[in-house]
Backbone bond lengths (Angstrom), bond angles and torsions (degrees), N, CA, C in turn:
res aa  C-N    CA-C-N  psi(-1)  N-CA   C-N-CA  omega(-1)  CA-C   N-CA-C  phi
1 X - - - 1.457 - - 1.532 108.26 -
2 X 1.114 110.22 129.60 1.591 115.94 -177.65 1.821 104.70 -97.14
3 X 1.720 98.97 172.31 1.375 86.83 -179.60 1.454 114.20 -67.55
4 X 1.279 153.91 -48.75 0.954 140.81 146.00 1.515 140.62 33.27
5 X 1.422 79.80 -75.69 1.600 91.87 168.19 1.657 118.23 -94.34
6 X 1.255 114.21 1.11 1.445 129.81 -173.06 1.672 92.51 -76.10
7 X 1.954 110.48 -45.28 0.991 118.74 -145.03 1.706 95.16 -87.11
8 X 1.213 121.32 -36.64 1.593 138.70 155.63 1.501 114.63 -35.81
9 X 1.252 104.70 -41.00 1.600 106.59 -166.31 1.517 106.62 -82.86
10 X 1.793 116.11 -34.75 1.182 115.79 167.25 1.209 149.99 -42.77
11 X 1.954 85.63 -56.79 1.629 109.01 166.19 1.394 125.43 -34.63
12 X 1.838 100.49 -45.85 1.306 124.71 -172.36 1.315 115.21 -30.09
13 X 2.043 95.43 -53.50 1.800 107.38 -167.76 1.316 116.65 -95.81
14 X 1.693 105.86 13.78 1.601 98.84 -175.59 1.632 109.58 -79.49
15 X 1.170 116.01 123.56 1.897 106.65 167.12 1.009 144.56 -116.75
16 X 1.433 111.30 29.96 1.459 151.84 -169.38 1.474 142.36 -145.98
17 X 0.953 104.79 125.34 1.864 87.23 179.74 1.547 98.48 -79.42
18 X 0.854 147.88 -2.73 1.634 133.41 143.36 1.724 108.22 -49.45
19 X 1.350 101.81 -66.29 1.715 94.80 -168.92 1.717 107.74 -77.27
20 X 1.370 118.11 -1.37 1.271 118.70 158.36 1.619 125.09 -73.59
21 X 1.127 114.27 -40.88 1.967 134.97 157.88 1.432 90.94 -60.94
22 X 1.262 140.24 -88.17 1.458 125.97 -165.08 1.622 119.90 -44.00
23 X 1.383 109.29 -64.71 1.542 102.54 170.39 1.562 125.45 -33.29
24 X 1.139 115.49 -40.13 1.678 127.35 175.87 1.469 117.59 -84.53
25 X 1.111 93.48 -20.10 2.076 110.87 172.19 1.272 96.71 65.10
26 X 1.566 113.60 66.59 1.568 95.94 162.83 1.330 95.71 -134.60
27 X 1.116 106.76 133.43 1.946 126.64 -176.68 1.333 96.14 -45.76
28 X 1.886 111.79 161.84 1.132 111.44 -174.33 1.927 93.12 -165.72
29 X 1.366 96.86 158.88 1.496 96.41 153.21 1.605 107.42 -105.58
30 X 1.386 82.99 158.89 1.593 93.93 -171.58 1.781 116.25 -76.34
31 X 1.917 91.00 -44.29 1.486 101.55 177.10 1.524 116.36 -56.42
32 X 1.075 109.74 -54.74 1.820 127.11 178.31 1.418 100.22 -59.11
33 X 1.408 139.47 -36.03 1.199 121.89 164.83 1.722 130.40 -64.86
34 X 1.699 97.02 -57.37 1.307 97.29 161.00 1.331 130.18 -74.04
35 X 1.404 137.08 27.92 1.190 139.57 139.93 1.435 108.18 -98.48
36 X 1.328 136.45 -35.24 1.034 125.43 -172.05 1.544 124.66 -119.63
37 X 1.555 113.44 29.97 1.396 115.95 -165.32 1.817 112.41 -77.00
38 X 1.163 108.23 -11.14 1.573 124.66 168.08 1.523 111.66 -44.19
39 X 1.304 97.60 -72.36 1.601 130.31 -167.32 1.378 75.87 -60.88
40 X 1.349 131.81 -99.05 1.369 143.31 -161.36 2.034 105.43 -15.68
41 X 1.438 95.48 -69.65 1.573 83.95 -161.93 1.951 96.37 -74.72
42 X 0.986 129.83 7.49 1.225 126.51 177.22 1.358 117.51 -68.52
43 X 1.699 97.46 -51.73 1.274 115.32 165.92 1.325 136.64 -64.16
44 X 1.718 100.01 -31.58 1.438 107.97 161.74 1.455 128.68 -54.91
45 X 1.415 113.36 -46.24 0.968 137.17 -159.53 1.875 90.06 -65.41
46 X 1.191 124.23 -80.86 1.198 141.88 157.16 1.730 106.26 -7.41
47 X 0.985 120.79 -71.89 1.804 118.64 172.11 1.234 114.69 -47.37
48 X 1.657 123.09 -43.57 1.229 128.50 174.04 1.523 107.69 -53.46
49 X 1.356 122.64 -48.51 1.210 126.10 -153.97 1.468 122.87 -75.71
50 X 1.804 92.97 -5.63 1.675 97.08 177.31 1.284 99.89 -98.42
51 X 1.824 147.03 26.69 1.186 120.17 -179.67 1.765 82.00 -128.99
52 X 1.353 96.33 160.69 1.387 98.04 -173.16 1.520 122.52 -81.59
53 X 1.340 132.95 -39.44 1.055 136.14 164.20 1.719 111.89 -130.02
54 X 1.232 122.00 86.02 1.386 129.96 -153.29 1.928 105.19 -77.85
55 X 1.074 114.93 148.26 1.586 110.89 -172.03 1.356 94.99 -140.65
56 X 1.247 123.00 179.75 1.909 133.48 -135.33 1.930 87.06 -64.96
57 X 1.267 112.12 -48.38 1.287 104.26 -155.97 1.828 100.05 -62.28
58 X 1.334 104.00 -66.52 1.486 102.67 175.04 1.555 128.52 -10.61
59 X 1.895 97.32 -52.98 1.341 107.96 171.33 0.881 135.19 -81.00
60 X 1.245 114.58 -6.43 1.867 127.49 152.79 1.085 110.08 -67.99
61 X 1.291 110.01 -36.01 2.075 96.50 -166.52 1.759 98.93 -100.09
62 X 1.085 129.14 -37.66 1.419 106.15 154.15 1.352 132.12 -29.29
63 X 0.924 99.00 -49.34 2.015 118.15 -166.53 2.022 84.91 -78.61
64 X 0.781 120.60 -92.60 1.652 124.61 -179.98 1.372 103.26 -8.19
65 X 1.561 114.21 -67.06 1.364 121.31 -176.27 1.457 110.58 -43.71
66 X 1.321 94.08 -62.82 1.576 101.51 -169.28 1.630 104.89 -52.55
67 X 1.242 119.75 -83.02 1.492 123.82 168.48 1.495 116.38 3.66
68 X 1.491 107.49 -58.86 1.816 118.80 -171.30 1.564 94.29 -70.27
69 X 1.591 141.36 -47.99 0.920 129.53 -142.85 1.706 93.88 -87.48
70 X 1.364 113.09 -34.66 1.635 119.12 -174.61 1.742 92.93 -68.64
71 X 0.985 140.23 -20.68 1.486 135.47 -167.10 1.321 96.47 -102.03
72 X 1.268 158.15 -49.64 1.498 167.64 176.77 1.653 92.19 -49.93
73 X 1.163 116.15 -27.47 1.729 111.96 -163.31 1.256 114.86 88.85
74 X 1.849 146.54 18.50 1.352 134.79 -96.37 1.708 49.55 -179.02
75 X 1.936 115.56 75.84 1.657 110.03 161.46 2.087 95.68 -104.64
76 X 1.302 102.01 156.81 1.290 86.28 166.41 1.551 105.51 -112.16
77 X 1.372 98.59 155.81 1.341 106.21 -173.18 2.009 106.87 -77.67
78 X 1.531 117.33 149.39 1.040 146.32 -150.33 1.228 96.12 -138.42
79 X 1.379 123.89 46.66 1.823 108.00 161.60 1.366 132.02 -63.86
80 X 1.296 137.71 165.05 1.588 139.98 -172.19 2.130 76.74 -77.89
81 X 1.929 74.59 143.76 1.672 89.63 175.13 1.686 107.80 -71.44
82 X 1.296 99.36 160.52 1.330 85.16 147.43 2.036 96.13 -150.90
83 X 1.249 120.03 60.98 1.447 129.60 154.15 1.253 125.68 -22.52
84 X 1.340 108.68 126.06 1.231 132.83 174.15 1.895 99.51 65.72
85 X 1.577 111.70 38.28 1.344 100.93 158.22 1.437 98.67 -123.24
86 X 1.462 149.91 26.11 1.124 160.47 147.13 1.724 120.14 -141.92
87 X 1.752 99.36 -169.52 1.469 100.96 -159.57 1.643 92.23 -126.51
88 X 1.399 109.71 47.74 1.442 99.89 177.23 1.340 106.68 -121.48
89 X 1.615 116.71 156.29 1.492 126.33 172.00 1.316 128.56 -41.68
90 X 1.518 105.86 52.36 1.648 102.94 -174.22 1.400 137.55 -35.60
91 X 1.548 110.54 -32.14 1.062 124.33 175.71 1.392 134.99 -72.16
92 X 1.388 110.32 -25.72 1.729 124.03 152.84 1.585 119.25 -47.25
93 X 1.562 131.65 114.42 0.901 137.40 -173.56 1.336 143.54 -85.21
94 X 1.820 101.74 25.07 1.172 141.92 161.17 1.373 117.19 -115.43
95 X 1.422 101.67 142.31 2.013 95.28 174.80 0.984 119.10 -60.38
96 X 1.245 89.19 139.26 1.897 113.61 -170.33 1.786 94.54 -83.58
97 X 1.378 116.60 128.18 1.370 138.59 164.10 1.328 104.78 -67.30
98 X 1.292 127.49 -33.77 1.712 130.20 -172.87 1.307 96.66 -77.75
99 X 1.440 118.66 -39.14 2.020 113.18 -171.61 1.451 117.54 -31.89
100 X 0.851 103.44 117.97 1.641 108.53 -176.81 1.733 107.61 -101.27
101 X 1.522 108.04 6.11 1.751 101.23 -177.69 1.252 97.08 -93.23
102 X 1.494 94.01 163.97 1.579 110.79 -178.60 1.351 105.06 131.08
């Protein structure tokens, strides 16, 4: 078993964005997490999703990223889609200025 899959097997048992911040060892507040661990792994999730096959480091610096931006106050907004009824960059995880729904 390589690290790889060491690092796969971990993920497996994490069930928290607490033990997700600890596993990666990046400091945290507790309050700002547990009020905001939604936003956090939302966003995480989202950073992850632009690299194609992401490996330990990736998921450190996703998670970091995300963390700083949920702590700055710097949440991005998560509106209900509404796809393929405009011509804007849906996939950017800030509101799109081009969105023409509504």
């Amino acid at each position: 078993m390589n690290r790889q899959d060491d690092f796969r097997s971990d993920l497996a048992m994490l069930e928290t964005a607490e033990d997700i911040l600890h596993y990666f060892a990046i400091g945290y507040d507790d309050v700002l997490v547990q009020r905001k661990h939604v936003q956090l792994l939302r966003l995480f999730h989202k950073l992850l999703s632009q690299t194609a096959e992401p490996g330990f480091d990736d998921y450190r610096r996703a998670l970091l990223l995300a963390y700083q931006q949920i702590s700055l106050g710097r949440e991005p907004l998560f509106n209900a889609s509404h796809c393929l009824q405009c011509n804007s960059p849906c996939d950017s995880f800030y509101d799109s200025p081009d969105c023409n729904e509504g």
